[in-house]
C-alpha positions in Angstrom: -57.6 58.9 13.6 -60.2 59.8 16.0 -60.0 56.4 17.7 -56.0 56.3 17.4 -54.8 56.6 21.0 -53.2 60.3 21.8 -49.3 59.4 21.7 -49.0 56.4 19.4 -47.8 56.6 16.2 -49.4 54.8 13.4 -45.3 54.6 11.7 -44.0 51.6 11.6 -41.4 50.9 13.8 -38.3 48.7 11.5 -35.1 47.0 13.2 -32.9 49.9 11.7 -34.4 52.2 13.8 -33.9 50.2 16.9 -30.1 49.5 16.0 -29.5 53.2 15.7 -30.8 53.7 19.6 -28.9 50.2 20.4 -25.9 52.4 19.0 -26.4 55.4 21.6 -27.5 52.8 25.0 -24.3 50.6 24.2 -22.0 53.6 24.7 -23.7 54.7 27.4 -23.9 51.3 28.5 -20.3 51.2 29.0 -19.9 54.4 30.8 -19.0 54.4 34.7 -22.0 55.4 37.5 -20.0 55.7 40.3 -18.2 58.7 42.2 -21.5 60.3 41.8 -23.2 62.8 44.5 -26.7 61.1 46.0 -28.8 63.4 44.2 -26.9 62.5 40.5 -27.1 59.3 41.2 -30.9 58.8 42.1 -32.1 61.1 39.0 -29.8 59.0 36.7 -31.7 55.9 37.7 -34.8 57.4 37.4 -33.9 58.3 34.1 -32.4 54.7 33.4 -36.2 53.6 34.5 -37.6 55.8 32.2 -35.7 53.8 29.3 -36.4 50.8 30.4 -40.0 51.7 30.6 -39.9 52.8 27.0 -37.5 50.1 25.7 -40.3 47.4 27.3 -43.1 48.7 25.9 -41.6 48.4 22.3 -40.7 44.9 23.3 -44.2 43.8 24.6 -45.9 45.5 21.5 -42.9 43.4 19.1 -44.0 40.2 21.9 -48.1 41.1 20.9 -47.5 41.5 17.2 -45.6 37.6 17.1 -47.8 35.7 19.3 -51.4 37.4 17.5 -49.3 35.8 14.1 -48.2 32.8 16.3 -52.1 31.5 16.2 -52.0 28.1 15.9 -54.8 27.9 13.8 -52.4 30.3 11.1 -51.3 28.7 8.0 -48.1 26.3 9.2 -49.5 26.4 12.7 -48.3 30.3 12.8 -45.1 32.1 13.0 -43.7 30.7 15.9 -44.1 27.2 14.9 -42.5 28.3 11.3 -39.6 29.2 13.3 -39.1 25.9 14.8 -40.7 27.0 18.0 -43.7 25.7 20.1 -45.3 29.0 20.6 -45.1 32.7 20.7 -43.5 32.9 24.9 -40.8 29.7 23.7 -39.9 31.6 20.5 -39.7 35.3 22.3 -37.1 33.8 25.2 -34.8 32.1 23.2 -34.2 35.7 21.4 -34.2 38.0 24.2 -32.6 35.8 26.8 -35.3 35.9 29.5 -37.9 33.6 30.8 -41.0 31.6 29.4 -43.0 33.3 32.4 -41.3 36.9 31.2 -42.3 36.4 27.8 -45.8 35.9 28.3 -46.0 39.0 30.4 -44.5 40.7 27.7 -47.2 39.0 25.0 -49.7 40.3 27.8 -48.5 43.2 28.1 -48.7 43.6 24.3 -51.9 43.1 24.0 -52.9 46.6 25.1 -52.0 47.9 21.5 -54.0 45.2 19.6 -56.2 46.8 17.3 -59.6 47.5 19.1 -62.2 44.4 18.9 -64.8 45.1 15.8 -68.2 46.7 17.4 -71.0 45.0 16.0 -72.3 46.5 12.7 -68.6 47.9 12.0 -67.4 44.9 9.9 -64.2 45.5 7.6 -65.3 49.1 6.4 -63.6 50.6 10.0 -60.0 49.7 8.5 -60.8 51.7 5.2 -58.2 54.6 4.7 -55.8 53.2 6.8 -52.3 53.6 4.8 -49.9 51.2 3.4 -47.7 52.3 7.0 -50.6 51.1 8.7 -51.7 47.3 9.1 -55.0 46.1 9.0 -57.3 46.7 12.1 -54.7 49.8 13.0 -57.5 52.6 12.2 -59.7 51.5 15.1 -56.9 52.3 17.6 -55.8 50.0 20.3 -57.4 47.8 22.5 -57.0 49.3 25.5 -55.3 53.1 24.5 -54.9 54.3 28.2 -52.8 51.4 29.1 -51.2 51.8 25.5 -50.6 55.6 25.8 -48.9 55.2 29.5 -46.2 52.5 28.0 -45.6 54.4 25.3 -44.6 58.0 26.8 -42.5 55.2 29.3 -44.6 55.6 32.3 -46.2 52.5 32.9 -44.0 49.4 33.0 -44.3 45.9 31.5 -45.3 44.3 34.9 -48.2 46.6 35.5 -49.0 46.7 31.9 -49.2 43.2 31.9 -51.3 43.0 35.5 -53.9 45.2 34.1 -54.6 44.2 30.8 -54.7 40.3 31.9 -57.4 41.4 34.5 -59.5 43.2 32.0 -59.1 40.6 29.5 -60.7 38.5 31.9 -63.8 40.7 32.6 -63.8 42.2 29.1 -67.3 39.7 27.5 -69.3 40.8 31.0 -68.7 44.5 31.6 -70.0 46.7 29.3 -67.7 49.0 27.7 -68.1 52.2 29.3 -67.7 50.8 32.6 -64.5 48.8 31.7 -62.7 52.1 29.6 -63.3 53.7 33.0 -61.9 51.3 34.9 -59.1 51.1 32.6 -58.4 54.4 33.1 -58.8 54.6 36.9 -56.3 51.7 37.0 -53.4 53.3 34.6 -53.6 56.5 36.4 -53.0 54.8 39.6 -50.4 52.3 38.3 -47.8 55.2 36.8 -46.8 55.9 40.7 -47.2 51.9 41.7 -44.4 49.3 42.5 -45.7 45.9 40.6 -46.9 44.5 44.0 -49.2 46.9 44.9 -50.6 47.9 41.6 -51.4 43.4 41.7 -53.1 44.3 45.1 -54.9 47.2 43.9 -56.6 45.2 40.2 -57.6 42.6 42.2 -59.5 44.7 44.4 -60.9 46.1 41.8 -61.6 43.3 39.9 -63.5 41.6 42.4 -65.9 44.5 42.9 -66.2 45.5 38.9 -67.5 41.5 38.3 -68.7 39.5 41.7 -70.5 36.8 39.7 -66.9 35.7 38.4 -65.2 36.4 41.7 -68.0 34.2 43.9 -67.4 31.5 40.6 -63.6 31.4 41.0 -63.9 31.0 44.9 -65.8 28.2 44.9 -63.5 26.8 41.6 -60.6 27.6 44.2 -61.8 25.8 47.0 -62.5 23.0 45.3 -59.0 22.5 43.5 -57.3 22.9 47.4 -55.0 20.1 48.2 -52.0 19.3 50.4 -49.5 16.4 50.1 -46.4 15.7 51.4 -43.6 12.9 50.6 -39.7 11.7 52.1 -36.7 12.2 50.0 -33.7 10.0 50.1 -32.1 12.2 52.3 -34.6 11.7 55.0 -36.3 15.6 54.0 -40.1 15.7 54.0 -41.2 17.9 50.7 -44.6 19.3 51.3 -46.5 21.2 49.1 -50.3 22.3 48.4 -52.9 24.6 47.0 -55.2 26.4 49.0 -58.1 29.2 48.8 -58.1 32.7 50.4 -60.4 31.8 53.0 -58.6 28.1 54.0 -55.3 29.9 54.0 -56.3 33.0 56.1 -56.0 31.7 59.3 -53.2 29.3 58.7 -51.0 32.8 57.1 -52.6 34.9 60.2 -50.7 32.6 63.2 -47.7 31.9 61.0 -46.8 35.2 60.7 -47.5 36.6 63.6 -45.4 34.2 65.4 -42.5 34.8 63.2 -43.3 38.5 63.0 -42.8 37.7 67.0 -39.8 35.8 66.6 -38.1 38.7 64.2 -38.3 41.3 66.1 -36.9 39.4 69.6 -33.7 38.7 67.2 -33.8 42.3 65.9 -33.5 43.3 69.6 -30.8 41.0 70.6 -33.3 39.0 72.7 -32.5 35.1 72.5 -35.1 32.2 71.6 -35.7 32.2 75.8 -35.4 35.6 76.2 -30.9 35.2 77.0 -30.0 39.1 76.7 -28.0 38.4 73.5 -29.3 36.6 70.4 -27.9 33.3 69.5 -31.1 33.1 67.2 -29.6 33.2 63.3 -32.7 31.8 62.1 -33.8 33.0 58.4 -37.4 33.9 58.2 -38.1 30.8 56.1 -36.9 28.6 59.0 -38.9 30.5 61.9 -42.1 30.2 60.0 -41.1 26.2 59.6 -40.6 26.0 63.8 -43.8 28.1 63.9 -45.9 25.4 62.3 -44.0 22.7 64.1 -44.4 24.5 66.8 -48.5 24.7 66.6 -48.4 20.8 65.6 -46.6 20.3 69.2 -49.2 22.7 70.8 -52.0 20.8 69.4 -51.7 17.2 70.2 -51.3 18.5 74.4 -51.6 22.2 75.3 -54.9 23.4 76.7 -54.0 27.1 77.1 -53.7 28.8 73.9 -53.6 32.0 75.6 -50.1 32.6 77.0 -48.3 32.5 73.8 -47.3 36.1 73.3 -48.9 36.3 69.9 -52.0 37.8 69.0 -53.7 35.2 67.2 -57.3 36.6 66.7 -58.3 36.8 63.2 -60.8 39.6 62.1 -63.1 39.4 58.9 -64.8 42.1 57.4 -68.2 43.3 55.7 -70.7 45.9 55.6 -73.8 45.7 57.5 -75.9 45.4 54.6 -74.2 43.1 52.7 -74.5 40.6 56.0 -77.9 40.8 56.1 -78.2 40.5 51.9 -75.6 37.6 52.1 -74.6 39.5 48.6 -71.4 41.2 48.8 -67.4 41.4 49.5 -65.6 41.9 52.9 -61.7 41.1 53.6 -59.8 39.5 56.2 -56.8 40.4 57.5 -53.6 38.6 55.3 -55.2 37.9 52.6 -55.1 40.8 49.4 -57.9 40.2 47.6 -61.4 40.6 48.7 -63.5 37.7 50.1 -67.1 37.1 49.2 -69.7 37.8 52.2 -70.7 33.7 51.4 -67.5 32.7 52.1 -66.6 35.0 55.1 -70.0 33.9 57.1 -68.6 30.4 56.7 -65.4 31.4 58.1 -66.4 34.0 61.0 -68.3 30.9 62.6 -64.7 29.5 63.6 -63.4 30.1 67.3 -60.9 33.0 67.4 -62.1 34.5 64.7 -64.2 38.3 65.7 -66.7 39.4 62.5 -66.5 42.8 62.2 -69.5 44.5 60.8 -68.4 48.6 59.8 -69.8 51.2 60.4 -68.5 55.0 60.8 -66.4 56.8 63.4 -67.3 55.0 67.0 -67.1 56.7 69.8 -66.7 53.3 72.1 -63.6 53.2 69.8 -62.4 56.6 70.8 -60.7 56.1 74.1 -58.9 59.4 74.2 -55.9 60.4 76.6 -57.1 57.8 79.4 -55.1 54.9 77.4 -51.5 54.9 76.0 -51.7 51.6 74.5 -54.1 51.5 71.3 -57.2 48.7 72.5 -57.9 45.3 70.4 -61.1 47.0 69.3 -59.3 50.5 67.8 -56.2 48.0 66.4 -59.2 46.2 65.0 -60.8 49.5 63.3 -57.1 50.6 62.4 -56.7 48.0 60.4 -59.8 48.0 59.0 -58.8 51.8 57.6 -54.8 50.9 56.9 -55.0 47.5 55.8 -52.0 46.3 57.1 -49.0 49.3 57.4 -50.4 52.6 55.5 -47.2 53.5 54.0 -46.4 50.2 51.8 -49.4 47.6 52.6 -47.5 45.3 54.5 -50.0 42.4 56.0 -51.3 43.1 59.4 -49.6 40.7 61.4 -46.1 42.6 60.9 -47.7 45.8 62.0 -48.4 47.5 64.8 -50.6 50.5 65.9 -48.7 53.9 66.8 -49.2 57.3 67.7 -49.1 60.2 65.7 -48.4 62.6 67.7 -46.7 60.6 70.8 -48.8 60.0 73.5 -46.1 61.8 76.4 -46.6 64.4 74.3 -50.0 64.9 74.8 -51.1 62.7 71.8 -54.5 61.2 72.2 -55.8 57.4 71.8 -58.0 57.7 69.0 -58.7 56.9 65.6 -57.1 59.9 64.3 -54.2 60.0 66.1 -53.5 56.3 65.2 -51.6 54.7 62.0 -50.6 51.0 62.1 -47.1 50.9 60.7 -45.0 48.3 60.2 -41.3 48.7 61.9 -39.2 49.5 58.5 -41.8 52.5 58.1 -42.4 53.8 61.5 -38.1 54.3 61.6 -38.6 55.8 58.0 -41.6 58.7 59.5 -39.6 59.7 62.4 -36.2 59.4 60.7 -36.7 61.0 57.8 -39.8 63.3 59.1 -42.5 62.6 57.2 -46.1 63.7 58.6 -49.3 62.3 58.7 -52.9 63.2 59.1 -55.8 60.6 59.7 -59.0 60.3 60.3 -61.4 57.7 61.6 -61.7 56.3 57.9 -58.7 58.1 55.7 -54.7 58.5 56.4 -52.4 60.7 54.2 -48.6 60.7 54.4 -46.5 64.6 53.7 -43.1 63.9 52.7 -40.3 66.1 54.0 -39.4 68.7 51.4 -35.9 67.2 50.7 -37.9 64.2 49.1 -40.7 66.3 47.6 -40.4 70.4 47.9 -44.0 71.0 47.3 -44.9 68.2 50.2 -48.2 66.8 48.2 -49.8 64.8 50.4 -50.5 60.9 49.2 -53.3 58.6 50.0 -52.1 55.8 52.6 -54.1 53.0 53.8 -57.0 50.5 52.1 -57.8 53.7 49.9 -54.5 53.7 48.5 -55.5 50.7 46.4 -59.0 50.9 45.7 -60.2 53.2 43.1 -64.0 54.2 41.9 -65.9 51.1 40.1 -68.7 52.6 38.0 -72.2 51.1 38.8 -73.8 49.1 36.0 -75.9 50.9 33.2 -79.4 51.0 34.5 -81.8 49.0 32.9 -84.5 50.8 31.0 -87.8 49.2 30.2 -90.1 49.9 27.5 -93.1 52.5 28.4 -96.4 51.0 28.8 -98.4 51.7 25.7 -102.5 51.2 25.7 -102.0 49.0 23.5 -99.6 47.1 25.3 -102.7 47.3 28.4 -105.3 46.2 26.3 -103.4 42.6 25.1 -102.6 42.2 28.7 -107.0 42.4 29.4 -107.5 40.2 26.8 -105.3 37.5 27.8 -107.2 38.3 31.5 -110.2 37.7 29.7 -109.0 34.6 27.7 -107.7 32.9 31.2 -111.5 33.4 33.3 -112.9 31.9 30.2 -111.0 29.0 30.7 -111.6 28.5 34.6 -114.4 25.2 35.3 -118.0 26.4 35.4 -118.5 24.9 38.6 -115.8 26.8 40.4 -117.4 30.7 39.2 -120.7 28.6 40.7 -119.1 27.6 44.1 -117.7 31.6 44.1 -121.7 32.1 43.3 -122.9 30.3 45.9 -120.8 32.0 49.1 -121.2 35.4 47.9 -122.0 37.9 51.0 -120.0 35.8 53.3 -116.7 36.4 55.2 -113.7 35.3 53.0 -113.0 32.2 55.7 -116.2 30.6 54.9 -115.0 29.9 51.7 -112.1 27.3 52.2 
């Protein structure tokens, strides 16, 4: 079928089939893994990840199939309510074992092989000739075939799966269809070489640009629905819990982390809690970030000097210098993943501590050369503007820091393009394992050494590492002026001086010849 996605079969799959394979996996399944050399070991898991892949695509396309005949408005309330179940997610984890949360993504997930919504005009006549190994709807091909086409030849997981077809559910009724097949396709071809985190990072990103009327909608929905409460258990514990939006939260996750990121790496060093030579701090992260806020709830009710802390707790939010001056836009601030509208960053640059950033391209004020070893607030500032956090794996910002490329005692400059921030697991993981980098003032790429990829190919670090091309809208075309079109609008000229008072073409009479301030 010319609409049938390249790699998916239009057989139907049956449970024999499945039991065969189940046959082959539960001898392997019982087969030792260890006493293997590093190299045999890490290509049998990537092989292994390869079958999971596969073997979670046929589950979320069985998960798709049961919740589309789970409908509730099906005959019996629908299949899963046949069974004795609530709905499609409570019917699909009581067989495999998993979640409610997993099965949805799975149903999600799914949904990429759904037959392809009707276009208007097709009606019933696009699922003639489709066999009797075919259901109904099949000949159109599925919904979304690149997403499809990746799970099935096991290269996309169910978690990114899942992650981009919820997102271009959401956007499907507003973005024409051209644009969102592009998108689709921009996204899957990222995704394949994606852990689930970033490929998250990277649809939001992309969502927010592809449909900004919905993004600016859901901020404002957001904001509205913040709360925070807290309440005493019997034990004397206080629970406290809440909702916020992007733009709350940022500042509150800017000083919180950066004064545990602080507090990590003193007890990484062996440095106590007031600076003893050796640690007696066995604090998990969860309880630093706890003393931090108690911490800032001391600070606040008598400190004046906010300054001597040892944590850098400026905040930076970003946009475009047009979209400033529009007021129409997105910008980011640092923590926070997903873009920020330029509405809502205006509201929150006007807060103390926090520096607007308005981009531009490579500055030379930023460009201090060999003068400086240690990277200025103004080139961290642009650093992270270009990294987003660390280049490598898009840690936030606060657990980063900026570092030389080539090493400034060895001649290594204070610039842009001799500057990556890093956070500490990566920077031990460049120099350790000797991976190189090249940067610019906007772009950084990472080389891996040729025992981890013999043809070295380079790979896109940095805020471009997540973004990926949104196609501009279709451009409206208008109708050509026709004479005819020019002679209605006359006669309607015409019809409207007809109707003007008498006495006002007389008063127009009446001051002809004189200067036009006469008149009022």
């Amino acid at each position: 079928m010319a609409d049938e996605a390249p790699g998916l079969e239009t057989t139907v799959l049956e449970a024999a089939d499945v039991e065969r394979v189940n046959a082959v996996v539960r001898v392997l399944a019982s087969r030792e893994v260890s006493g293997q050399s590093k190299d045999q070991l890490l290509e049998l898991n990537a092989a292994v990840a390869t079958l999971e892949r596969l073997v979670g695509a046929m589950g979320a396309r069985c998960a798709g199939e049961i919740a589309r005949l789970s409908a509730p408005e099906l005959p019996g309330g629908g299949l899963a309510r046949r069974e004795g179940q609530g709905n499609a997610a409570t019917l699909l984890s009581k067989v495999r074992g998993g979640s409610v949360n997993g099965a949805k993504q799975a149903i999600t997930a799914g949904d990429a092989f759904a037959p392809r919504p009707l276009k208007e005009g097709e009606g019933d006549a696009a699922d003639a000739g489709a066999g009797s190994s075919v259901g109904a709807g099949q000949a159109r091909g599925a919904k979304y075939p690149e997403v499809a086409t990746a799970s099935a030849a096991g290269e996309l997981s169910v978690d990114a799966a899942a992650l981009i077809v919820g997102a271009l559910n959401k956007v499907r009724e507003r973005v024409d269809p051209a644009s969102l097949a592009a998108v689709e396709k921009s996204l899957v071809s990222r995704a394949v070489s994606m852990a689930a985190h970033d490929v998250r990072k990277m649809v939001a990103r992309a969502m927010a640009r592809l449909d900004r009327v919905e993004h600016e909608r859901r901020e404002r929905e957001n904001h509205e629905a913040r709360y925070l409460w807290w309440k005493q258990d019997h034990e004397g514990n206080v629970l406290i819990h809440g909702v916020m939006d992007a733009v709350t939260a940022a500042p509150i996750i800017n000083v919180l982390e950066q004064m545990t990121t602080r507090d990590v790496r003193r007890q990484g060093r062996g440095t106590g809690r007031n600076g003893a030579s050796e640690s007696d701090d066995t604090r998990t992260v969860g309880q630093m970030r706890v003393d931090a806020l108690h911490a800032l709830a001391r600070h606040s009710l008598g400190c004046t000097r906010t300054d001597r802390s040892g944590v850098r707790t400026t905040m930076v939010v970003r946009m475009s210098l047009s979209d400033l001056m529009s007021g129409d836009g997105l910008g980011s601030v640092d923590g926070i993943d997903q873009p920020v509208s330029v509405g809502q960053l205006r509201r929150l640059s006007g807060d103390a501590e926090i520096i607007p950033q308005v981009l531009g391209g490579d500055s030379e004020i930023l460009d201090q050369g060999v003068r400086e070893r240690l990277f200025t607030d103004a080139q961290r500032i642009a650093l992270v503007q270009r990294d987003g956090g660390c280049a490598k794996c898009h840690a936030p910002p606060e657990r980063c820091e900026a570092h030389h490329i080539r090493w400034w005692q060895h001649g290594g400059t204070t610039n842009l393009s001799n500057g990556v921030m890093l956070c500490t697991r990566c920077h031990h993981d460049i120099h350790r394992q000797g991976w190189e980098i090249h940067a610019t003032g906007s772009s950084v790429a990472f080389i891996p050494p040729p025992h981890l990829d013999p043809g070295r190919t380079p790979s896109a670090g940095g805020s471009a590492a997540l973004d990926i091309d949104i196609p501009p809208p279709p451009e409206q075309v208008w109708p050509c002026i026709t004479p005819e079109d020019e002679a209605m609008v006359r006669a309607w000229a015409a019809a409207d001086r007809a109707r003007e008072p008498e006495a006002e073409w007389d008063a127009y009479a009446s001051h002809a010849g004189e200067p036009h301030e006469a008149w009022v």
